[in-house]
PDB file of N, CA, C and O in Angstrom:
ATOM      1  N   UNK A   1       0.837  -1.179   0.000  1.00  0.00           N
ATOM      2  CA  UNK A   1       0.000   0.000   0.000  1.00  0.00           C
ATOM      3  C   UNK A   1       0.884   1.246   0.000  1.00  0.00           C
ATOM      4  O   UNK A   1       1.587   1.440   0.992  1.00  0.00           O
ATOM      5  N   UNK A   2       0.911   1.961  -0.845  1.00  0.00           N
ATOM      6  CA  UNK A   2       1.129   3.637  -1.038  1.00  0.00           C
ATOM      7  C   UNK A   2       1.015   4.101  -0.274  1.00  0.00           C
ATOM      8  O   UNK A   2      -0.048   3.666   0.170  1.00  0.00           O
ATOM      9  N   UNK A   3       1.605   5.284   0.798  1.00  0.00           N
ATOM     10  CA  UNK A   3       0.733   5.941   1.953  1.00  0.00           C
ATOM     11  C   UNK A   3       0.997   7.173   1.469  1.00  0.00           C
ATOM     12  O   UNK A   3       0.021   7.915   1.589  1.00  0.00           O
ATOM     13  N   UNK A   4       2.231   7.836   0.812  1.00  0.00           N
ATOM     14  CA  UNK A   4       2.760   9.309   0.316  1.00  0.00           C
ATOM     15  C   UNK A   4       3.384   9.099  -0.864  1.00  0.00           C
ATOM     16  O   UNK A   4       4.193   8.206  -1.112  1.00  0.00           O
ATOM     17  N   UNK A   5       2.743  10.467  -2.027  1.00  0.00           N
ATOM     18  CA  UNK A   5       3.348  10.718  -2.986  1.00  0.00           C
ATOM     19  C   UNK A   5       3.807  11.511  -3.187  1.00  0.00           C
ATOM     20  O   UNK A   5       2.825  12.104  -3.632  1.00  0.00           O
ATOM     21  N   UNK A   6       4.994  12.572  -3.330  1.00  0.00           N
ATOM     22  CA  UNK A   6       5.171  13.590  -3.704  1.00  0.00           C
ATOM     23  C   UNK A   6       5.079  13.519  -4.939  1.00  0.00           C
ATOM     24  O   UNK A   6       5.096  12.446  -5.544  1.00  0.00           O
ATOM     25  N   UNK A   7       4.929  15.069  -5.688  1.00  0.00           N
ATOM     26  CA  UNK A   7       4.702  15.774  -6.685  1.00  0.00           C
ATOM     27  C   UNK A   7       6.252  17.200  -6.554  1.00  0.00           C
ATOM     28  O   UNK A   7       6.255  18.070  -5.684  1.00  0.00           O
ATOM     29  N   UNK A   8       6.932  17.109  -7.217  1.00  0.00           N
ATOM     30  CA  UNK A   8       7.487  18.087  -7.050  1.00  0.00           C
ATOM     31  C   UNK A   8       7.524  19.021  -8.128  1.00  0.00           C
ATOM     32  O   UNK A   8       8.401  18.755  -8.950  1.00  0.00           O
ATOM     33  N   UNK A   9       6.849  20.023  -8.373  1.00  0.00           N
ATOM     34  CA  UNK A   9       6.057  21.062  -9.419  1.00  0.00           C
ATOM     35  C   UNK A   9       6.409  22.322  -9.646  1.00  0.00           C
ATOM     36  O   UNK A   9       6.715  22.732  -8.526  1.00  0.00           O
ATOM     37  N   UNK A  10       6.559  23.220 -10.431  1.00  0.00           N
ATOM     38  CA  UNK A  10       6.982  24.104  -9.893  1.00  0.00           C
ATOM     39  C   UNK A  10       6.089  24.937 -10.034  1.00  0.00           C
ATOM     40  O   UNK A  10       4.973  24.496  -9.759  1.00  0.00           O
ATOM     41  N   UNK A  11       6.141  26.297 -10.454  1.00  0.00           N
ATOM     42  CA  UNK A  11       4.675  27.414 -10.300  1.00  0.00           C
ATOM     43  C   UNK A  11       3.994  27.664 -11.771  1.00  0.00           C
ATOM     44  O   UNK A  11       3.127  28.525 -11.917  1.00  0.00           O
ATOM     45  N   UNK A  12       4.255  27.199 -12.378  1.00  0.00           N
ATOM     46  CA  UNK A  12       4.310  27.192 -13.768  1.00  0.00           C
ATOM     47  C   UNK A  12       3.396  25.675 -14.096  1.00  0.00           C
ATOM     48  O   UNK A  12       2.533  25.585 -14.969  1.00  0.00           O
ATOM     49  N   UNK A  13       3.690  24.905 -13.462  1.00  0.00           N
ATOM     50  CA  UNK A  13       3.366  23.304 -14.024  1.00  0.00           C
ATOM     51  C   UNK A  13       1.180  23.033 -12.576  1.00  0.00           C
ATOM     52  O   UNK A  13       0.448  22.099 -12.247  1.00  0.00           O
ATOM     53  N   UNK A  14       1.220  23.923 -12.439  1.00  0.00           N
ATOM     54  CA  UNK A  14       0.078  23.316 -11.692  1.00  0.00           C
ATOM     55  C   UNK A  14      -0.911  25.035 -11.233  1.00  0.00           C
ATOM     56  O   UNK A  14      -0.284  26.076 -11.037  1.00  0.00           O
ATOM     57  N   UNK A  15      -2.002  24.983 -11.171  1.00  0.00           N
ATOM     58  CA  UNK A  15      -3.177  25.838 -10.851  1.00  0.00           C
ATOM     59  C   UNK A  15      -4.152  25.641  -9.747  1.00  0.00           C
ATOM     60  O   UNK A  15      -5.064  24.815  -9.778  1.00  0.00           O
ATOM     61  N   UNK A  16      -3.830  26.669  -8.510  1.00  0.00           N
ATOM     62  CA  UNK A  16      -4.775  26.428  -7.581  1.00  0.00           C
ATOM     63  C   UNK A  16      -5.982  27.125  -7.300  1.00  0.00           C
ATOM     64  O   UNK A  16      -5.928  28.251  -6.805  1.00  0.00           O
ATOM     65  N   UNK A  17      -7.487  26.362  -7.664  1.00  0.00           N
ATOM     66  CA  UNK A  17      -8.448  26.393  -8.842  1.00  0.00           C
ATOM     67  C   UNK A  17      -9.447  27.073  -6.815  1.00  0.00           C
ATOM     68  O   UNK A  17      -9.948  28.192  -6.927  1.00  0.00           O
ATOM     69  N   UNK A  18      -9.563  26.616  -5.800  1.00  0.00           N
ATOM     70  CA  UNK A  18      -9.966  26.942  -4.795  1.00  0.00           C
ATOM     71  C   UNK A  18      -8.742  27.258  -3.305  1.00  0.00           C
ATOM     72  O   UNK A  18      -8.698  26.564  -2.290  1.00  0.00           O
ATOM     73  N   UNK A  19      -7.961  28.352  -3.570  1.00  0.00           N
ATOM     74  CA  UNK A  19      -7.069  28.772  -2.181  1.00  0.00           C
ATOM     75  C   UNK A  19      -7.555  28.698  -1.249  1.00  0.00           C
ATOM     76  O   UNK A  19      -6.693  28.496  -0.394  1.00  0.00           O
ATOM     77  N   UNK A  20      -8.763  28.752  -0.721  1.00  0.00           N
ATOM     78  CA  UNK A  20      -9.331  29.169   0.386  1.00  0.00           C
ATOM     79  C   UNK A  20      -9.795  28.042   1.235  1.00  0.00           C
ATOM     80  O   UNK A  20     -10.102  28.014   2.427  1.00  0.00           O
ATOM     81  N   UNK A  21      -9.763  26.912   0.114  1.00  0.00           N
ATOM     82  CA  UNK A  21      -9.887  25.286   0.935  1.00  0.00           C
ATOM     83  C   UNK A  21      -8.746  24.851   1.534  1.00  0.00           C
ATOM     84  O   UNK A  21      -8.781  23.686   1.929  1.00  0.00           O
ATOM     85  N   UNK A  22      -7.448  25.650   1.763  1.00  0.00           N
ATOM     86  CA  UNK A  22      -6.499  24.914   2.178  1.00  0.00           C
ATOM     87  C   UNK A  22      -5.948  25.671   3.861  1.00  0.00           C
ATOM     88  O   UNK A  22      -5.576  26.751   3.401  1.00  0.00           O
ATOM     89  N   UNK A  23      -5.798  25.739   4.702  1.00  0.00           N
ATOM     90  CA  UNK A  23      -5.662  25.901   5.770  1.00  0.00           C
ATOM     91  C   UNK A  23      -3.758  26.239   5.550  1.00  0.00           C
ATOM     92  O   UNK A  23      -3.068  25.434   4.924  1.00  0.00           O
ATOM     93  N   UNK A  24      -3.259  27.302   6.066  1.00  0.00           N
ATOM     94  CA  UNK A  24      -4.227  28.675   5.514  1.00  0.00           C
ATOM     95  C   UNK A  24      -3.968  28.798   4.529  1.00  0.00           C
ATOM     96  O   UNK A  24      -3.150  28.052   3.993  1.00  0.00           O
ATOM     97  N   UNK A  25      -4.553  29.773   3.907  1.00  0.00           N
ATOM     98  CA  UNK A  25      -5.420  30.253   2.627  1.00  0.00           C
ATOM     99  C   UNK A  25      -4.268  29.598   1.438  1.00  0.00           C
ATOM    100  O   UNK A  25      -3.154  29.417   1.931  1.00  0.00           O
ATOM    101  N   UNK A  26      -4.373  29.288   0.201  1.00  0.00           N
ATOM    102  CA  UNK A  26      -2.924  28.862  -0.299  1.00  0.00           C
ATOM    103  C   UNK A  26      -2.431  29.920  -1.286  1.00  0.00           C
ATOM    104  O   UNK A  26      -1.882  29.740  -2.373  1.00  0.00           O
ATOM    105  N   UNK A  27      -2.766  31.130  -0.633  1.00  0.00           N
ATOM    106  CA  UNK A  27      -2.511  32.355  -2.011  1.00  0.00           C
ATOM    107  C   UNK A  27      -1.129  32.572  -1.553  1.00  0.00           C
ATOM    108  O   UNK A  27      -0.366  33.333  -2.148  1.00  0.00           O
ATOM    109  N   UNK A  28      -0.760  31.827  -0.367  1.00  0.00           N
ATOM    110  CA  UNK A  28       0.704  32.466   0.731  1.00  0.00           C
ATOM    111  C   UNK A  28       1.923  32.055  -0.619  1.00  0.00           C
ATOM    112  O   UNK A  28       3.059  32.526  -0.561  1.00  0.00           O
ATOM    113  N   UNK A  29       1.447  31.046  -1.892  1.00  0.00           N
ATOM    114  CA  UNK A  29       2.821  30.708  -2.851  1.00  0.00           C
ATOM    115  C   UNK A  29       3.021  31.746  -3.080  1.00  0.00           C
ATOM    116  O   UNK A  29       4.232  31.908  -2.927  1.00  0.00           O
ATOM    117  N   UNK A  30       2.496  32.768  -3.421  1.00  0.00           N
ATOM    118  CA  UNK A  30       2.761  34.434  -4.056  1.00  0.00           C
ATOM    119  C   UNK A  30       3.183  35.528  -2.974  1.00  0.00           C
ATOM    120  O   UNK A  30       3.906  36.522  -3.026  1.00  0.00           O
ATOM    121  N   UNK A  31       2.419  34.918  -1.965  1.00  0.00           N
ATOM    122  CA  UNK A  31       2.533  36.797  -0.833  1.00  0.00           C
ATOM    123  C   UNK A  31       3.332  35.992   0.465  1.00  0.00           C
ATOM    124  O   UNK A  31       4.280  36.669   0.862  1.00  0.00           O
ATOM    125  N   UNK A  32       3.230  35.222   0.910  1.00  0.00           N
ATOM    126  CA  UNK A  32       3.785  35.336   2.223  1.00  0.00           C
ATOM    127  C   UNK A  32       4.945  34.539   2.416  1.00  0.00           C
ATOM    128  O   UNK A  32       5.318  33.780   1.521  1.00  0.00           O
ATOM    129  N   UNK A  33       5.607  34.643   3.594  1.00  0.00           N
ATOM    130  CA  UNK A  33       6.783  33.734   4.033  1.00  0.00           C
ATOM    131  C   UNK A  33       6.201  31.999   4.746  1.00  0.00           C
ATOM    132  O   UNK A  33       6.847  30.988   5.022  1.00  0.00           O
ATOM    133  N   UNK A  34       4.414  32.389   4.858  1.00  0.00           N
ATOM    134  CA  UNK A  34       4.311  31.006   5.145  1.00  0.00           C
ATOM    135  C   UNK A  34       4.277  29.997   4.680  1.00  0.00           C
ATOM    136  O   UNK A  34       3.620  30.013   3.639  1.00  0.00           O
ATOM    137  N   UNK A  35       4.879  28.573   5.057  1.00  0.00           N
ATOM    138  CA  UNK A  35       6.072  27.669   4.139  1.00  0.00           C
ATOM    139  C   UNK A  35       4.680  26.622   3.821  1.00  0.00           C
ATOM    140  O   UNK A  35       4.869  25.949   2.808  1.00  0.00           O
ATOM    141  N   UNK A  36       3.617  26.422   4.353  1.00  0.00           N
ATOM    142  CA  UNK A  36       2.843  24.388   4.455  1.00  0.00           C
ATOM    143  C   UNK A  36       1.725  25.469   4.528  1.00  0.00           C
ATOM    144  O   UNK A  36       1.690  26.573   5.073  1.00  0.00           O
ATOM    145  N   UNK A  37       0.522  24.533   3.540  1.00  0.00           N
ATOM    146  CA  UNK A  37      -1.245  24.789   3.822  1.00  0.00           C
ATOM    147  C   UNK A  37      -1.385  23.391   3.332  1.00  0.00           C
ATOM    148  O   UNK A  37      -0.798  22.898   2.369  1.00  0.00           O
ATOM    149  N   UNK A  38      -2.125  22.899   4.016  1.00  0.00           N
ATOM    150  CA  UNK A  38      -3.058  21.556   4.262  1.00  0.00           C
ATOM    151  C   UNK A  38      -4.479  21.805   3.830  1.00  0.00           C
ATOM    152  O   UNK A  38      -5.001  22.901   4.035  1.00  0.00           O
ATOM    153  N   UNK A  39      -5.088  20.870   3.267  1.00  0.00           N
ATOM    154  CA  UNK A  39      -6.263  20.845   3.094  1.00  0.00           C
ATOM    155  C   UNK A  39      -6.783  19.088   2.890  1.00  0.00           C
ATOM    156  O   UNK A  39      -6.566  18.244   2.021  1.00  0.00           O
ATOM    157  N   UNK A  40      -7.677  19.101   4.371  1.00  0.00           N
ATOM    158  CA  UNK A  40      -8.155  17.557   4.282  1.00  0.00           C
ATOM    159  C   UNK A  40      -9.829  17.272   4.162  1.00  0.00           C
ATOM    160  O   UNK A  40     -10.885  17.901   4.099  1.00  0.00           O
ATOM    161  N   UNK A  41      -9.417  16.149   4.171  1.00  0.00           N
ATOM    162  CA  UNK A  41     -11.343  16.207   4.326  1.00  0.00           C
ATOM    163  C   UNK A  41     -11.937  16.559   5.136  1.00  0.00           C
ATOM    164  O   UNK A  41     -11.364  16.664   6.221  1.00  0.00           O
ATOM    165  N   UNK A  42     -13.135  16.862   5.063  1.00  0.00           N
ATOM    166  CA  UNK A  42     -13.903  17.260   6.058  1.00  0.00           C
ATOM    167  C   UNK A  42     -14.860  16.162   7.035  1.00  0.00           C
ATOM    168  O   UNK A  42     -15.416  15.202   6.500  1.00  0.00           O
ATOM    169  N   UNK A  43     -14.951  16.374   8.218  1.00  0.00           N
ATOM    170  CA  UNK A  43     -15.811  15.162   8.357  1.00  0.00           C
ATOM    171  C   UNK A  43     -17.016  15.273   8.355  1.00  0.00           C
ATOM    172  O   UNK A  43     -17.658  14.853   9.317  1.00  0.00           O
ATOM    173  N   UNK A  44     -17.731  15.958   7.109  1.00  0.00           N
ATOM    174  CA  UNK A  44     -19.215  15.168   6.671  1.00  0.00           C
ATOM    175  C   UNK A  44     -19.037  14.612   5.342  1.00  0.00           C
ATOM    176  O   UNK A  44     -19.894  13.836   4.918  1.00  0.00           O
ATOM    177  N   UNK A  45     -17.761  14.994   4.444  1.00  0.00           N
ATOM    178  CA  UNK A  45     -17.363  14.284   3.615  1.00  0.00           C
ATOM    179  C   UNK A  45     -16.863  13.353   3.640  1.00  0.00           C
ATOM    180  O   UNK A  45     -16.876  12.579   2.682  1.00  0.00           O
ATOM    181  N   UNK A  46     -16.049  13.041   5.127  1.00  0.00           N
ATOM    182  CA  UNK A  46     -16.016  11.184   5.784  1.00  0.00           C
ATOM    183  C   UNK A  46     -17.112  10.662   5.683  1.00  0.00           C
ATOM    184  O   UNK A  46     -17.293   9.817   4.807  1.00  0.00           O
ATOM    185  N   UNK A  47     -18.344  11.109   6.740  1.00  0.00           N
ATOM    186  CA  UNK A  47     -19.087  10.841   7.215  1.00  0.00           C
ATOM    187  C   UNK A  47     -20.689  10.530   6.323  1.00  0.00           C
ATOM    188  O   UNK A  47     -21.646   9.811   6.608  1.00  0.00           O
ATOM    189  N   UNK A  48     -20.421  11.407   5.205  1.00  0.00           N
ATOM    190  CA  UNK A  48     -20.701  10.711   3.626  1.00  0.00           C
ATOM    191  C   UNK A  48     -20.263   9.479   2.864  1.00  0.00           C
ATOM    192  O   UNK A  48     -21.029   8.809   2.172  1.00  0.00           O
ATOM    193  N   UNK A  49     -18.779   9.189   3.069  1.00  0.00           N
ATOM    194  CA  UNK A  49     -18.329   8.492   2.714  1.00  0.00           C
ATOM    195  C   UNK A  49     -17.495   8.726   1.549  1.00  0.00           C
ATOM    196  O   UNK A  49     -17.234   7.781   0.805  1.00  0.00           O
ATOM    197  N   UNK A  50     -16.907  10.266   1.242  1.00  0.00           N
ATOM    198  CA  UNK A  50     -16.723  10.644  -0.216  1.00  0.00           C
ATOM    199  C   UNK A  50     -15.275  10.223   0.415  1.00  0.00           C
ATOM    200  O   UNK A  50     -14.845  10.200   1.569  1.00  0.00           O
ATOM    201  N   UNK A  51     -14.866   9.987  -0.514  1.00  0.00           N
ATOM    202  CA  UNK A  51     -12.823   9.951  -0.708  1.00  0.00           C
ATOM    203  C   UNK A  51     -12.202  11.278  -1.077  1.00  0.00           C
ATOM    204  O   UNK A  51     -12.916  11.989  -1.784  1.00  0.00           O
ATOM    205  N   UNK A  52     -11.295  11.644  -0.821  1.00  0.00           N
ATOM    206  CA  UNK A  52     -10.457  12.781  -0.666  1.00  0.00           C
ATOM    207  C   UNK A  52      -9.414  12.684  -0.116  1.00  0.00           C
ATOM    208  O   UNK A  52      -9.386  12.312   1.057  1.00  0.00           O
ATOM    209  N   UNK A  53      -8.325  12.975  -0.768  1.00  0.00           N
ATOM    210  CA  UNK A  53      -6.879  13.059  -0.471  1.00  0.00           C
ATOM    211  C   UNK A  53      -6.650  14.158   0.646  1.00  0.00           C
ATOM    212  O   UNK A  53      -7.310  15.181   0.823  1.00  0.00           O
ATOM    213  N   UNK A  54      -5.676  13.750   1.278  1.00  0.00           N
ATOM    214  CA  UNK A  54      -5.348  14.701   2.244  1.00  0.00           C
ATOM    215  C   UNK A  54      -4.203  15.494   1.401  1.00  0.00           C
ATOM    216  O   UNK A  54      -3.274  14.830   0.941  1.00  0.00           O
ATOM    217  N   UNK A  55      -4.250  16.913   1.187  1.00  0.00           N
ATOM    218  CA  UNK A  55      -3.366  17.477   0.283  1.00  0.00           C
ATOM    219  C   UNK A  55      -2.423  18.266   0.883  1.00  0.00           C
ATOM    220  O   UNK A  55      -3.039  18.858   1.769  1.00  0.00           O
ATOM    221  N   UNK A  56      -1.098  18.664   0.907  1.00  0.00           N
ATOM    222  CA  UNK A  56      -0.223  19.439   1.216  1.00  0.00           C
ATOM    223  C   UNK A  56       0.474  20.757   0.340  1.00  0.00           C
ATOM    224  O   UNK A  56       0.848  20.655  -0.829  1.00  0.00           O
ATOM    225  N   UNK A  57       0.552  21.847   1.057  1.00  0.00           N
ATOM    226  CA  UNK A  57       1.296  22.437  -0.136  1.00  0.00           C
ATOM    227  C   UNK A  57       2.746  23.028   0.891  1.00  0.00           C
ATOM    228  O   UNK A  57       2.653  23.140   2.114  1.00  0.00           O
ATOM    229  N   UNK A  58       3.789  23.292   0.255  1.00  0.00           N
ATOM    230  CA  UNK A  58       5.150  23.319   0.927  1.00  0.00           C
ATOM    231  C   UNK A  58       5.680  24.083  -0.534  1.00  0.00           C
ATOM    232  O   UNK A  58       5.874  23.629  -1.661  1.00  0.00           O
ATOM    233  N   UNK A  59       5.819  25.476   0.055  1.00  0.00           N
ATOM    234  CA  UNK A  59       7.459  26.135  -0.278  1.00  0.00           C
ATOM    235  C   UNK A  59       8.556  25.325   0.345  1.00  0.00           C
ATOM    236  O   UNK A  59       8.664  24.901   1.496  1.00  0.00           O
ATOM    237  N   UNK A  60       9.659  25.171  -1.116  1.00  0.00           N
ATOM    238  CA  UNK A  60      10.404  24.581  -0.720  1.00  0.00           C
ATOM    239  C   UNK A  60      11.806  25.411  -1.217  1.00  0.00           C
ATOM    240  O   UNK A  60      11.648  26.258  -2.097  1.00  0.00           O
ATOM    241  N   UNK A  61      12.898  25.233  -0.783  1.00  0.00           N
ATOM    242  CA  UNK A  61      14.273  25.615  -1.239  1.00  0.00           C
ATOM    243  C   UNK A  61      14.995  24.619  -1.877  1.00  0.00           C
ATOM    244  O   UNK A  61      15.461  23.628  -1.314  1.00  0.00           O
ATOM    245  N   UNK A  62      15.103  24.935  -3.272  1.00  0.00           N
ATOM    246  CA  UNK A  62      15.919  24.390  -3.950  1.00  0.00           C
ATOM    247  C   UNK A  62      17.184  24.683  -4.497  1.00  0.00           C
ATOM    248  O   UNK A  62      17.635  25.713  -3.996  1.00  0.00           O
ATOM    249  N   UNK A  63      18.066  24.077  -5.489  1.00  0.00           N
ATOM    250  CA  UNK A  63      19.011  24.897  -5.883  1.00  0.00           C
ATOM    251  C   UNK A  63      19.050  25.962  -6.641  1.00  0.00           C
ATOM    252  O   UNK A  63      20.056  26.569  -7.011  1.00  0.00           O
ATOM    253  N   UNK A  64      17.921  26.195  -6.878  1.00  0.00           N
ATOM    254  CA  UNK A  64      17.666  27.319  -7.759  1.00  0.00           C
ATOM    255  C   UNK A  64      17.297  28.776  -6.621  1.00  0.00           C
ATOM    256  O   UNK A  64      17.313  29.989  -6.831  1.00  0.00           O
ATOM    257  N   UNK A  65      17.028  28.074  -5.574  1.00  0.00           N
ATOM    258  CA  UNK A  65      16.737  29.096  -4.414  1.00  0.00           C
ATOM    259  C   UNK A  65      15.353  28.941  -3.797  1.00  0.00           C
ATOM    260  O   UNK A  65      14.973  27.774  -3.704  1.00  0.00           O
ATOM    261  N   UNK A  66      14.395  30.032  -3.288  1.00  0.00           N
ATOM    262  CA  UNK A  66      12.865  29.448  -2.818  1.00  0.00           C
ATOM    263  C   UNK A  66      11.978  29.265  -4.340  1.00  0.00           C
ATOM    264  O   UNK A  66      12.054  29.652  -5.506  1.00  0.00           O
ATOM    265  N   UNK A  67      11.287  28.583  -3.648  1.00  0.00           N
ATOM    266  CA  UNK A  67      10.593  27.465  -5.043  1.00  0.00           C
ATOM    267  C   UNK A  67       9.000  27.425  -4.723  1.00  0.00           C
ATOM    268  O   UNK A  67       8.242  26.779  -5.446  1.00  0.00           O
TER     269      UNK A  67
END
């Protein structure tokens, strides 16, 4: 069983279509110094039974510098 995948993307290769679902907000890739926003299911969407990935987002430092 799979438990983690990374994706390593850069700002160019992916579109975040709802910011405001991710704890906190995920507009921070552009404006802020804050590094991780999470966005998981909710529990009436457990409690529905819907599936949903637990998603991460992470500024990261690469060799190119912050990423």
């Amino acid at each position: 069983m799979i438990d983690t995948i990374v994706f390593n993307l850069t700002k160019d290769q992916f579109q975040i279509i709802q910011p405001d679902k991710f704890q906190p907000c995920a507009t921070f890739l552009s404006t802020s110094n804050t590094m991780q926003a999470k966005q998981n299911p909710t529990r009436h969407e457990f409690l529905k039974g819907e599936y949903k990935p637990r998603l991460t987002l992470q500024k990261r430092i690469n060799a190119q510098g912050l990423f």
